[in-house]
N, C-alpha and C positions, 0 to 999 in steps of 0.2 A: 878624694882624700877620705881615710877611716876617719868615723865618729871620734875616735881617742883623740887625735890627734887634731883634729876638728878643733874640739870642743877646749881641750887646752890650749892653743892660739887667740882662739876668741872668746873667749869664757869672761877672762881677765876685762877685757877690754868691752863687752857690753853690759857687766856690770859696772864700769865706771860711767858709759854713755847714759843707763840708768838712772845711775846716783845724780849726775850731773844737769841731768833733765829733771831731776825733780828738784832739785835743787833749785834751778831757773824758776819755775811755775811757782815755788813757793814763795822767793823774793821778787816777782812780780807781783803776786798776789798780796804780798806786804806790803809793796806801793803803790798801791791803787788805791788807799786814803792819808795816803802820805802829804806833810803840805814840803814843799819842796824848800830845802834855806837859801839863804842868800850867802850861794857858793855858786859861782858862775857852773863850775863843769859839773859837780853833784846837782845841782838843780836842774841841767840838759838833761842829765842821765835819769832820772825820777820822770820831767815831762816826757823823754821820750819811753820810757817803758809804759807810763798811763796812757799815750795816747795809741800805743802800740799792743799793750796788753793783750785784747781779744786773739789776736792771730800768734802771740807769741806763745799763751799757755796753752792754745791748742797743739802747736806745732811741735812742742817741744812733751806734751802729754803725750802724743801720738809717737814720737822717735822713743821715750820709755816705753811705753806700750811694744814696740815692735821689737825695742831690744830683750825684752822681757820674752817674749813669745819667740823670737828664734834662742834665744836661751835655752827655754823650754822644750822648742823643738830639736837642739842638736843634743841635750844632757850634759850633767853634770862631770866634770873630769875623776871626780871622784869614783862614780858611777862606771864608769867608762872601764875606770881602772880596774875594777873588780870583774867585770865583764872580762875585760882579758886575761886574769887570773885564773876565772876560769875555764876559759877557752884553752889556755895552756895546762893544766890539772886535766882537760878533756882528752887532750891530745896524749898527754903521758900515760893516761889509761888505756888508752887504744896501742899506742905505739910505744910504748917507753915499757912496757911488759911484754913485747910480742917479739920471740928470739931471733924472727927472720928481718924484723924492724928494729929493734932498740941501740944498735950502733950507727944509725942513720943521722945525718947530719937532723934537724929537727925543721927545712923548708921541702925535705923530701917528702915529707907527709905533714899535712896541714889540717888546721878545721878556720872554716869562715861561717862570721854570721851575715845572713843577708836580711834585710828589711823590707817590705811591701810597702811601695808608695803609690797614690792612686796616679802621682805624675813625675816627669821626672825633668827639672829644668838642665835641657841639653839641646845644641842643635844634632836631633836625633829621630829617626822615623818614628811617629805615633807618642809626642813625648806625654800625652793625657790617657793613653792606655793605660797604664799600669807597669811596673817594674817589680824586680825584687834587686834592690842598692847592696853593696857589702859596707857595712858598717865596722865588721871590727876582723881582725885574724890571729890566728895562735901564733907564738914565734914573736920574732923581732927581724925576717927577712921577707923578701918579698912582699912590701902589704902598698906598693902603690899600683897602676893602670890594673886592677881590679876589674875584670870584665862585670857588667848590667847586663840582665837579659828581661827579654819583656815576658808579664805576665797579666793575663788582661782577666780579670771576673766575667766579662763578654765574653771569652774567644779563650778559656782556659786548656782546651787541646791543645792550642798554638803556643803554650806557654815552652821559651827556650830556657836550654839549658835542665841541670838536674835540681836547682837552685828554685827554676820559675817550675819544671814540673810538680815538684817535693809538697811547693805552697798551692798548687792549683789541683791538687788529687787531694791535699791534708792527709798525706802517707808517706811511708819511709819508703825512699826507691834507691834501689841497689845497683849498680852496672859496676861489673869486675871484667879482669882479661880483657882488656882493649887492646887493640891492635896496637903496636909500637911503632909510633910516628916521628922519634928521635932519631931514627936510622937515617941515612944519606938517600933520598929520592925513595921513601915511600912509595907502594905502589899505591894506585888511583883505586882497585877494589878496599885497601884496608882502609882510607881517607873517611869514602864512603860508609863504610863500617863504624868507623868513629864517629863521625857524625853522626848516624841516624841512632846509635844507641846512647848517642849524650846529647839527644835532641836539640841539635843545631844544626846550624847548614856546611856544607861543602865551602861555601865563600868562608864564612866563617874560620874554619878549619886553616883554611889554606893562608888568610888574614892573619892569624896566630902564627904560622909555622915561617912567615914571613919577618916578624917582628921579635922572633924568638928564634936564634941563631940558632940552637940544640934543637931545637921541633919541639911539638909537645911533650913532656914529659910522665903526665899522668897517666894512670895506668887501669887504676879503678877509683870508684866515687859514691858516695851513698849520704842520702837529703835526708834530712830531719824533720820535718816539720816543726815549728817553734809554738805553740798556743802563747796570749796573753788574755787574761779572761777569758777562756773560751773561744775567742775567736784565733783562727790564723793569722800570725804578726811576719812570721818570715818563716826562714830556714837554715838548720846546718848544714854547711855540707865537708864533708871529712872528703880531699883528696888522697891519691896517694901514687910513688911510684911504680908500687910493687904492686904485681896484675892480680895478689889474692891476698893481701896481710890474714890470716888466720883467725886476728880474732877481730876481724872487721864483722863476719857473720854472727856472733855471737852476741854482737856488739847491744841489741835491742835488748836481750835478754839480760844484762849487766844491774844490778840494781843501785850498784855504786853510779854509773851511768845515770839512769835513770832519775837519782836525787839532784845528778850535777843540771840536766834540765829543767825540773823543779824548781830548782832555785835561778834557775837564770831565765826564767817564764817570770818568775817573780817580781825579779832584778830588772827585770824589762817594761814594766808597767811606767815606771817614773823615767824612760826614756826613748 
């Protein structure tokens, strides 16, 4: 699941878990010199919270605590939002200006952001390697079973996909003209091709073209690298159907471009 979407499901609900826990810790800690009245059920409820106390405000500190920090960890919805604002203003710059693209439905060409995480909880091969996750996509189509590829700071050659190479070089990488794997039985040299120029494997390929009755559809791809401070946070990557959109190469030299990264290097610090 995207970060957006994520983060608006449970947003709501662990700041109440929040509230709520501290809420507890505070009216325990209010009766712990409390003298109890002579009220049969209020005065159970006082003895049992003083004799309870130690484990309750721990218990209930630490469920704040945790809800606070995957808060923190998935971002604010507000944040999130603006993230896809501009992922969508990204996309129309690339493709909503480009004659041989801009009557495109708008899931033929995409941009996703992806995030470096040093682990990735899944039953999945090497999940403490390293990954790069997709957190957010341009559009309003397509934005679920979002392929992970591993990217490891060990083993940065091995990094899949254009996604894990883009964050393991910290360079923009280009592949156009892919071979067309929407066709009816593909042959096995173009598979190949596909593969080893979108750094993935053969299983891989043939995995997708399984689960995706039309085959693959992409056609060319090109990685962003993403800085936050300074360092590598993830990557763009702008798909696309069409084997050379025009101004996909010019795309580095765009300064309108260029500010829209800026600001979303930025945007990304508090998420």
């Amino acid at each position: 699941m995207l970060r957006q979407e994520l983060s608006r499901k449970v947003n709501s609900l662990l700041q109440n878990v929040k509230y709520v826990s501290g809420s507890i810790v505070l009216i325990v800690s209010a009766l712990l010199k409390a003298n109890a009245p002579n009220i049969p059920f209020i005065s159970s409820v006082i003895d049992l919270c003083q004799h309870n106390a130690w484990w309750i405000i721990i218990l209930f500190t630490c469920v704040g605590g945790m809800s606070q920090y995957l808060n923190n960890r998935i971002g604010s919805p507000d944040n999130w939002r603006i993230v896809q604002h501009i992922l969508d203003q990204y996309r129309e710059e690339v493709f909503g200006k480009d004659e041989n693209t801009k009557e495109d439905a708008e899931h033929f060409h995409r941009i996703t952001l992806f995030k470096h995480f040093k682990w990735r909880c899944a039953s999945v091969r090497w999940p403490c390697s390293g990954w790069v996750v997709p957190v957010a996509r341009s559009g309003s189509r397509t934005k679920t079973k979002i392929q992970c590829f591993l990217a490891s700071k060990e083993r940065p050659d091995e990094a899949e996909g254009i996604a894990g190479q883009t964050w393991a070089r910290n360079r923009t990488v280009m592949v156009s003209d892919l071979p067309d794997l929407s066709i009816d039985n593909p042959q096995e040299t173009d598979i190949i091709e596909y593969a080893k120029r979108a750094f993935v494997t053969t299983e891989w390929i043939r995995n997708r073209m399984q689960t995706n009755r039309r085959g693959l559809q992409c056609r060319s791809l090109l990685g962003i690298c993403i800085e936050v401070k300074g360092d590598p946070w993830g990557a763009l990557v702008i798909d696309s159907r069409n084997p050379e959109p025009s101004r996909l190469r010019k795309l580095c030299k765009n300064s309108k471009l260029e500010a829209y990264k800026d600001i979303l290097s930025k945007l990304l610090e508090k998420v």
